[in-house]
N, C-alpha and C positions, 0 to 999 in steps of 0.2 A: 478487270479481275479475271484469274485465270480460270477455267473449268472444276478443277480442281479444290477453291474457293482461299487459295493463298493471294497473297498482298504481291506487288509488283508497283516497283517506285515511291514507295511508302505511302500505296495508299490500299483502304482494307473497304473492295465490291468497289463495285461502279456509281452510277448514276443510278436511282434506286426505278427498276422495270415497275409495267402495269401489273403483271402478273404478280409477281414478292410481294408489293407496296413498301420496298426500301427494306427489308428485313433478313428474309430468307431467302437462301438459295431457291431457285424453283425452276420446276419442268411444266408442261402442259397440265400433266396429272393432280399438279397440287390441290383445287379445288373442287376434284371430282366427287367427293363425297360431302355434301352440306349441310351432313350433321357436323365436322370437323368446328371447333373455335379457335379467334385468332390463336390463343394460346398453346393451344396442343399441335396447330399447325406445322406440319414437316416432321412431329414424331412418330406415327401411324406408320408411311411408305415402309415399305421392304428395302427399296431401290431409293431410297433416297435420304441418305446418313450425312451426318455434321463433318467437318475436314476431322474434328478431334476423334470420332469413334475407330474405335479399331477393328479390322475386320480379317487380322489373318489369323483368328482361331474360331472354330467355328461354334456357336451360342450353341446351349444347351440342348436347344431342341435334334440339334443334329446327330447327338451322341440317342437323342430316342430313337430316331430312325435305323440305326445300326443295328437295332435290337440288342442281345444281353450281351454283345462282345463289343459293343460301342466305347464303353468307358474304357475299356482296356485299350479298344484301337486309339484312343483321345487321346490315352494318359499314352500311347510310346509315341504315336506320329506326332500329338501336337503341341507335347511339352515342350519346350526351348529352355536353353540354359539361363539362368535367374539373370545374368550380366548383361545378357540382351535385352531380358524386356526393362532391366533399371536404364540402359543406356536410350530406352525407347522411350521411355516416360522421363527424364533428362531433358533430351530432346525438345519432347510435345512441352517440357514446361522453359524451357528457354524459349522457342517460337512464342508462348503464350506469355513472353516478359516480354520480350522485342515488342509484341501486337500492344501487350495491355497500355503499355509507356506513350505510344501511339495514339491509342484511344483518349487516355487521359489527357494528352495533348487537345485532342478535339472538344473534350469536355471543357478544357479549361479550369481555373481557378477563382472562385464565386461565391455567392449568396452558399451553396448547397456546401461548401466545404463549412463554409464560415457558423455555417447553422450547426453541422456536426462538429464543430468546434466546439460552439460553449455546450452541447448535448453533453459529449464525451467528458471538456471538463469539468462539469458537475460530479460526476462520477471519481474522477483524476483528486478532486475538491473532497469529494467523502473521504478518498483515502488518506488525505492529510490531518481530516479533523482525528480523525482514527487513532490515529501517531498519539495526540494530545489529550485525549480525551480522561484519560485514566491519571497521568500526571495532575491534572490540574482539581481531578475530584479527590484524588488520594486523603489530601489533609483534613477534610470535611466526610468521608465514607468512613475513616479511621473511628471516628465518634460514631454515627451508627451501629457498625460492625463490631466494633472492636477491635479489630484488624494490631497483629504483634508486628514484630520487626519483618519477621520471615512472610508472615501473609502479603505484606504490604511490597516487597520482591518480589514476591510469586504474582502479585496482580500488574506488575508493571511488566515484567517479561511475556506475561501470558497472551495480552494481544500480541506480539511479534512471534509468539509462537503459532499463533491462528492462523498470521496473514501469513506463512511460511507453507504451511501445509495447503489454504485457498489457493496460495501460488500456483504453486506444482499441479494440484486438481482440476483447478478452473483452465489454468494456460492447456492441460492438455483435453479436456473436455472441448475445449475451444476450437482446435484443432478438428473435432469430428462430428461438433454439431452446431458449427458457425458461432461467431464471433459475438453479433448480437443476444440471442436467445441463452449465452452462457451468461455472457453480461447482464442479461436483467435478472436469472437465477442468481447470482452472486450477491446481485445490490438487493437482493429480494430478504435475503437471510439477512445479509449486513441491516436491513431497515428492521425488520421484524424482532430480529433479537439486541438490539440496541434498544428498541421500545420499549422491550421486555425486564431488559436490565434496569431501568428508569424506575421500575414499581418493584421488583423482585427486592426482599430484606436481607437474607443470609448472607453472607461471606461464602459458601460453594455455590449458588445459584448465581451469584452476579458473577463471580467467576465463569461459570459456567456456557454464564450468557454473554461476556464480555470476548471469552476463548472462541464464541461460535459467531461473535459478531466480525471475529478478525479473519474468520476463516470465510467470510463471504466477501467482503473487503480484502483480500487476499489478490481475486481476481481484479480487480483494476486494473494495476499498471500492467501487467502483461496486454491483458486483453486492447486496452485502452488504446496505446500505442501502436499493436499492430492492426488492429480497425482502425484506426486514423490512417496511418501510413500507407494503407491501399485506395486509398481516395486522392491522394495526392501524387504529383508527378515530380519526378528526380530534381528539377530546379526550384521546387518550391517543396522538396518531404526535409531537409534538414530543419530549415529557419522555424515551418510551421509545429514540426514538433516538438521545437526547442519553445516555441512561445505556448504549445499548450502545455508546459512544464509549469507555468508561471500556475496552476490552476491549483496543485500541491500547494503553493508559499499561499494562494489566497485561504485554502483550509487552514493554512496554521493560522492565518490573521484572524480570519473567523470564528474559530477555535478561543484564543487567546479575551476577540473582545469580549464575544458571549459570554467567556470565563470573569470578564471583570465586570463584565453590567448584570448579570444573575446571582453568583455564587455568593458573594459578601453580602446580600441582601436576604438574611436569613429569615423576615418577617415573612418569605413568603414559602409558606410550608401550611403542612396542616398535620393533624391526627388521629385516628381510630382509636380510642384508649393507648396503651401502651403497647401493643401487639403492631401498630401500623403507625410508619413515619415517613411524613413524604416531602422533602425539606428540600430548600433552595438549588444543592447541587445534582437532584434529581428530574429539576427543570433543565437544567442545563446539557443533562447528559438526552434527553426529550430532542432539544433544542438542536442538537451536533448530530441526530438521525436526517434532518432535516432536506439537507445538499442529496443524500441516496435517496429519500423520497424522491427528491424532483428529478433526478439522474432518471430514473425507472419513468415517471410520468412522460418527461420529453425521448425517451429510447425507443418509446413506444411507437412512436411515429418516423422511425427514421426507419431506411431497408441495411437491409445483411447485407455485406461485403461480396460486392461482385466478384473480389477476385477466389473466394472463398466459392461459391458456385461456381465459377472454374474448372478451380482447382478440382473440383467434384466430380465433372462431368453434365451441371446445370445450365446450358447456354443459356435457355430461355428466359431464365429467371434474373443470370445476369444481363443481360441484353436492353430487358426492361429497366434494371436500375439504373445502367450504363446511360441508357435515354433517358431518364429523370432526370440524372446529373445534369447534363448534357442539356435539356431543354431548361431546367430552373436556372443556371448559372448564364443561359444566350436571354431569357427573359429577363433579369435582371440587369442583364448591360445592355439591353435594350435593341437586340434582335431576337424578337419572337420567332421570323420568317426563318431560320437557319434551321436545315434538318439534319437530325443525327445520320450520315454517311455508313456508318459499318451496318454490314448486311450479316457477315460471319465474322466468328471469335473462336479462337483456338482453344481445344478442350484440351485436358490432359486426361489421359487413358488409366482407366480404375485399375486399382488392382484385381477387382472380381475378372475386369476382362484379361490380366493379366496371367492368372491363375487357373485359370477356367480348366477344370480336367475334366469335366463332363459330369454328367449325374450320376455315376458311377465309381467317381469319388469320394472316399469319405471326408465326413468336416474337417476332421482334425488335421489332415492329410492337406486342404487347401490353407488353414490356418498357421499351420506348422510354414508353409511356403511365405506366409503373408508377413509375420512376426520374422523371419530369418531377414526378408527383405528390409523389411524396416530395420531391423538390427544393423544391418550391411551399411547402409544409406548412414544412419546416426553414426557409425562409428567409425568405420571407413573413409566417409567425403567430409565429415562437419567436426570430425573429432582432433583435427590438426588447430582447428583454433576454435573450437569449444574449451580446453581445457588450460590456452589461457584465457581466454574468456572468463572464465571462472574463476581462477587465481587472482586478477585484476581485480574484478568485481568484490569475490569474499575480504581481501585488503582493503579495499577503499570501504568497504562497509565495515568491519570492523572498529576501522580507525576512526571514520565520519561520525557512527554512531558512539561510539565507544567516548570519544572528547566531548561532543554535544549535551550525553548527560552526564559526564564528569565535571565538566562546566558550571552548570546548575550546583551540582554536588558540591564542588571546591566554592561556589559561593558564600555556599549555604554553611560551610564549616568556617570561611573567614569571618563571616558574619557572629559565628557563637565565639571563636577565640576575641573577636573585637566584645562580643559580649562578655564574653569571661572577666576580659578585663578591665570591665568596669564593675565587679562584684565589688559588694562593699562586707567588708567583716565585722564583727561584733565579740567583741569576748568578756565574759562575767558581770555581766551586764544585771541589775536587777529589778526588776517591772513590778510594783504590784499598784491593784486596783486602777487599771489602765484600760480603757476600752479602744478598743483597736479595729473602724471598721471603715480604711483604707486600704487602696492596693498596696498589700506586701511585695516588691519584684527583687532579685537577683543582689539576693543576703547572705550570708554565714552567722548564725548565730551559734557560739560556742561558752559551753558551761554557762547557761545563764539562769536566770531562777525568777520565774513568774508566779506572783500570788494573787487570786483572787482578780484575773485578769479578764477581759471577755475580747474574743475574734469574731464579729458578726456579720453581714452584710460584706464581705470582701473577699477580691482573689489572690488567692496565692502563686506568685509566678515567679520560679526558679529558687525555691526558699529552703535554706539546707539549716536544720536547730540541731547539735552535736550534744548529744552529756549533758541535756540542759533536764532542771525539774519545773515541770507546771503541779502548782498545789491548787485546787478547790477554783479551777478556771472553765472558761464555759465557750464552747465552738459552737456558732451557728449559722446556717445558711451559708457554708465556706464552698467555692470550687477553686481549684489547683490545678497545678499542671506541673511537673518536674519537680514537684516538691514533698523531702522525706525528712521525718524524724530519725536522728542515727541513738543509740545507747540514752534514750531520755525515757524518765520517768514519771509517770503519771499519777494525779494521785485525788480523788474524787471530784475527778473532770468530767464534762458532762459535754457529747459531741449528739448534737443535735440536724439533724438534714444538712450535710455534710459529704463532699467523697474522699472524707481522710480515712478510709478504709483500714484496716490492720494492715495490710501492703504497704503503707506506705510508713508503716512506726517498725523499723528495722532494729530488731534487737530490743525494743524497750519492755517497759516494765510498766503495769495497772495496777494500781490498787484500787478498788472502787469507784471505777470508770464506768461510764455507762456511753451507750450508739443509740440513737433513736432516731427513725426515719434515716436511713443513709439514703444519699443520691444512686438513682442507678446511671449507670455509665461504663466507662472506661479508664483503664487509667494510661492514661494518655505522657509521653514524655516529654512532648513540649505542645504550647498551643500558640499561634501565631495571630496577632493583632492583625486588623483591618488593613492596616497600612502595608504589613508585614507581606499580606495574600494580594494586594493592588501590584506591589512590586514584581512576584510572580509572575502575575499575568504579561505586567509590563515589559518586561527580560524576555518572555517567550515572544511578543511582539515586534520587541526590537531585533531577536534574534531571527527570525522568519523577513522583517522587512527587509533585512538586511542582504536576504538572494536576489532582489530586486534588480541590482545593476549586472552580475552575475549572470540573472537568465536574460536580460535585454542585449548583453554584450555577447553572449554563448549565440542567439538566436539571429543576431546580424552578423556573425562571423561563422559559425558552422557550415555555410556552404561555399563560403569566400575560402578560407584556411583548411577546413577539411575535420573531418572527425578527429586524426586520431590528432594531429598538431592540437586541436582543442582539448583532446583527453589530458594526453600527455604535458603540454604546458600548464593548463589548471591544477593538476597533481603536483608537479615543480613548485609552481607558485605555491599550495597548499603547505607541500613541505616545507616550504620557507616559511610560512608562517606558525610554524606550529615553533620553532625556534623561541619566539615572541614569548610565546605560553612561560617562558621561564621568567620572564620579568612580571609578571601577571603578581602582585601584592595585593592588591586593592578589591575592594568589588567593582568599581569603575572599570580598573584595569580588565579584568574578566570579563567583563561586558561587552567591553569593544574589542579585543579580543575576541569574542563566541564570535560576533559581527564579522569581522574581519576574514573569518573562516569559513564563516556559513557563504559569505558573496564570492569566496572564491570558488570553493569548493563543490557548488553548485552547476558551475559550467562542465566539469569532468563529466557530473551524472547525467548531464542532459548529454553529450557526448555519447557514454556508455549505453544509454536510450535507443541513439538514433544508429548508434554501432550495432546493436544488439537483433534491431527490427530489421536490419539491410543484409544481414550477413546472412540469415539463414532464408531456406524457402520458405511459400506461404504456409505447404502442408506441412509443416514444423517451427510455423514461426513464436507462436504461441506456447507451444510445448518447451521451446527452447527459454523463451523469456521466461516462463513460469518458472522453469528448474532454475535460470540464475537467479530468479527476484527471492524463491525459496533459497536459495543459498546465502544469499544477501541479508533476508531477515535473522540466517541460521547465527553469521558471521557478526550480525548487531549483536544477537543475544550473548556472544562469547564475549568479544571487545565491551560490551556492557561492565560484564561479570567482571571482566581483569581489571577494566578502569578503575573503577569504583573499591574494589579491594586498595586500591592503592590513596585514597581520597584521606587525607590528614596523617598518610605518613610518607610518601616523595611524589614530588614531580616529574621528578626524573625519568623514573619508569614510563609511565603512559606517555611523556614528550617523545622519547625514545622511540617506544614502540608504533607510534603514530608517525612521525617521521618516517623510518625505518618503514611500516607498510604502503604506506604513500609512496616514499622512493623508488621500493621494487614495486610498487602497480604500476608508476610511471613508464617504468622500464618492461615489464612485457607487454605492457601498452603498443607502445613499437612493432612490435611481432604481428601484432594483429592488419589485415588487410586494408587499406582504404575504400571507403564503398559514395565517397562523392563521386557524382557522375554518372554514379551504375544506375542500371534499372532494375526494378524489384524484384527478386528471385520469384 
């Protein structure tokens, strides 16, 4: 190693001296003082600075020595033009890619990846329950709440509006005060306030809670991906981040079973009078906090991103973890004896040293420089394919998401027209002294005339009575769902505990009616059978399995083929299959169909993942990922809204549309750089 403490031959320090003990640079002086510990060791010296520090402007203390004309001699002699010192810190962070790629080399690939594997994707796992969690309580919170048309919108957009805003926060929080400790504040709020939403009653407080649980949750995939990806070296960062992609599809499976072994089991609930209810789907939302629990429990024990200390100006700190790697992964394959080699690692130069105009400077005056440079860097170097970056991204998310719950949606509308038509009609029909206490389902009774009838013990499901007269007839213990009286006349009926509400008798006429005890509740527009809600679950299952060959095939070929050949072919393919969607009749057919699209369509995002972690630097890598993933959530909540306007009156439209943004993602796909082979900015 040379004096200087640069690499020579590709290799970083020598044979490690007596005096270092393999670590640090060192002079005769190092140990003169024996208060020093290993740890602070080599920061004290005057004369004896890291290769990363910089030393051609002179520290603070020098501007005191000049006394009160000091700052002014700093700021003319020692300023430099802003283009040099960004070409200078450039520099110090390219040598500190070439070295890191190196290092990691030496670390190998191990036990200590493998462990931050499943750590990370427990976390990568919350964020998928996330996605599901609100869908599959919807039908069941509807009844507690009361929840209309428009609430029940507003609660499904509103986690993607959470994890939207988490994005953007957390990736850039990330950025400035390490990777890890943003990630366990993220998953901290996501646990806390999902617990919260579990017991909380109203319809604005689980809102509330459910907005604040997305926005902890938010922080994931950004973060997620680019702390994994600095633990990994170039020939093993595509495959392995493609396989902790798989961590997402296990949350939705998880998601989906919980939903089918909790939810239909309504016995298990309890109550406080009538003021507290704490019923089956509030185990379950309990239940789906679970995965960010244990995310935060095992994060606990893992270290901060060496390359992130770096980046900083923290050798020391990465150093240490650089050797943990490095010794857990040689213990595991079963050389304990092998010492970690690097004595020095390239810093990159802060901005404080870049800036430095002496104490004589005022704040605003150094920040005004700090903020310009950053501006420069973002818009200048990264903004040529940042913004398709982003175009790619917001289309493919638009469209992904936008089909996926259209999907659902067109299911769920073939299903009622299949239901429609097997309505059975009735007309002038006349009933008297009939006791009636069977399920009534999906009737038209028109002009008909009941005397002296009784409706007891029964529900009423999709039940429409037209012009019809009830004389001296008697309702009890009735519940309903989608079922109205239109233009009928009542005539000393007697509705006893009951939710056949006045809402629900349109236009009629009382004479001598009486309500006793009415049910409290909701009035609800449809209510779905046991079978009806297993199916749900099941479709969501099948649909999440179904990424299964998708991430296995994206994760053995991502670094054989290359990112964008995987972007951009899995887009091709996607848009061919959305073709398909036109012959989609059936519920079967839409089934396999979602399937079909969800296992393609899945190799793009892992793609866009590992394009997105590789392209930028580390001091932006987070920041960057956060803005796309927040533009991504923005892009779901659009393509939602369109899709769905179009559900029971064309296909055409959202095929269209969905094609159509697939198409052009695919194509500025292209545009964007290849970054197999590279090393990590």
């Amino acid at each position: 190693m040379d004096d200087d403490g640069r690499y020579r031959d590709g290799h970083y320090g020598g044979a490690p001296s007596s005096n270092n003990d393999g670590y640090y640079r060192n002079d005769s002086r190092a140990n003169d003082d024996e208060g020093h510990s290993d740890s602070t060791e080599g920061h004290d010296e005057d004369d004896e600075i890291y290769e990363g520090e910089y030393q051609g402007i002179p520290r603070a203390d020098s501007g005191k020595a000049s006394g009160t004309d000091g700052a002014t001699d700093a700021q003319a002699q020692q300023f430099r033009d802003l283009s040099a010192y960004e070409s200078e810190r450039r520099k110090d962070q390219d040598e500190l890619a070439e070295q890191y790629e190196t290092i990691l080399q030496e670390c190998g690939h191990g036990k200590f990846q493998w462990t931050l594997y499943f750590v990370l994707g427990l976390a990568l796992m919350a964020d998928g329950v996330e996605i599901f969690v609100v869908g599959f309580v919807l039908p069941s919170a509807e009844k507690d709440m009361c929840l209309s048309e428009p609430n029940k919108g507003m609660l499904g957009l509103i986690v993607y509006l959470g994890m939207m805003v988490g994005a953007f926060v957390w990736g850039c929080l990330a950025d400035r005060i390490g990777r890890r400790q943003t990630l366990l504040i993220s998953l901290s709020i996501n646990s806390v306030f999902a617990f919260f939403s579990s017991f909380v009653q109203g319809y604005v407080s689980f809102l509330f809670c459910r907005l604040a649980s997305g926005v902890g949750i938010g922080g994931s995939i950004p973060i997620v991906f680019s702390y994994y990806s600095e633990f990994l070296a170039q020939e093993k960062r595509g495959e392995h981040l493609s396989w902790l992609c798989m961590f997402w599809m296990i949350g939705g499976i998880y998601a989906s079973a919980m939903a089918w072994a909790i939810i239909p089991h309504y016995g298990w609930s309890f109550q406080m009078g009538s003021a507290y209810q704490f019923h089956s789907w509030r185990v379950f939302v309990l239940v789906c906090a679970l995965p960010s629990v244990a995310a935060i429990s095992a994060l606990t024990m893992m270290p901060e991103s060496p390359r992130f200390f770096l980046e900083n100006g923290k050798h020391d700190e990465a150093w240490m973890i650089l050797k943990q790697v490095h010794d857990t992964n040689m213990r595991a394959k079963g050389y304990p004896e092998r010492v970690f080699s690097v004595t020095t690692i390239k810093t990159v130069k802060q901005m404080d040293d870049l800036v430095n105009l002496g104490d004589g400077a005022a704040w605003h005056e150094k920040w005004k420089i700090k903020l310009t440079t950053l501006f420069r860097q973002v818009t200048v170097i990264y903004f040529h394919f940042t913004d398709t970056l982003t175009f790619s991204v917001s289309l493919s998310s638009s469209s992904y998401y936008g089909l996926t719950v259209w999907f659902p949606d067109m299911i769920k509308y073939l299903q009622k027209q299949d239901y429609a038509s097997r309505t059975k009609f009735f007309a002038k029909e006349k009933v008297e002294h009939v006791t009636f206490n069977f399920t009534l389902e999906n009737q038209v009774h028109r002009q008909g005339e009941y005397f002296n009838d009784k409706f007891m013990n029964l529900k009423m499901r999709s039940m429409v009575f037209e012009d019809s007269l009830f004389e001296e007839c008697y309702f009890e213990d009735i519940t309903s769902s989608n079922t109205f009286f239109k233009n009928c006349t009542f005539i000393a009926t007697l509705f006893y505990n009951t939710d056949l509400f006045k809402y629900r008798l349109v236009n009629c006429k009382l004479f001598n009616s009486t309500f006793l005890h009415n049910k409290e509740g909701c009035l609800l527009s449809d209510v779905s059978d046991e079978n009806n809600a297993y199916m749900v679950y099941f479709v969501s299952f099948l649909g999440t399995l179904a990424v299964l060959p998708g991430n296995i095939v994206s994760a053995l070929l991502m670094d054989k083929i290359g990112r964008l050949r995987m972007l951009a072919g899995s887009s091709v393919i996607s848009c061919i299959s959305c073709f398909f969607l036109s012959f989609g009749n059936s519920e079967s057919a839409m089934i396999a169909l979602l399937c079909l699209f969800g296992g393609i369509s899945i190799a793009s995002w892992n793609a866009l993942d590992v394009l997105t972690v590789e392209l930028y630097p580390s001091d932006k890598r987070t920041t960057a990922f956060g803005f796309l993933n927040a533009l991504c959530k923005l892009a779901a909540v659009l393509g939602i809204s369109i899709f769905t306007s179009f559900v029971g009156i064309t296909k055409a439209v959202p095929i269209l549309f969905a094609s159509g943004a697939l198409a052009v993602g695919s194509f500025l796909a292209l545009k964007l750089p290849e970054t197999r082979g590279q090393v990590l900015k």
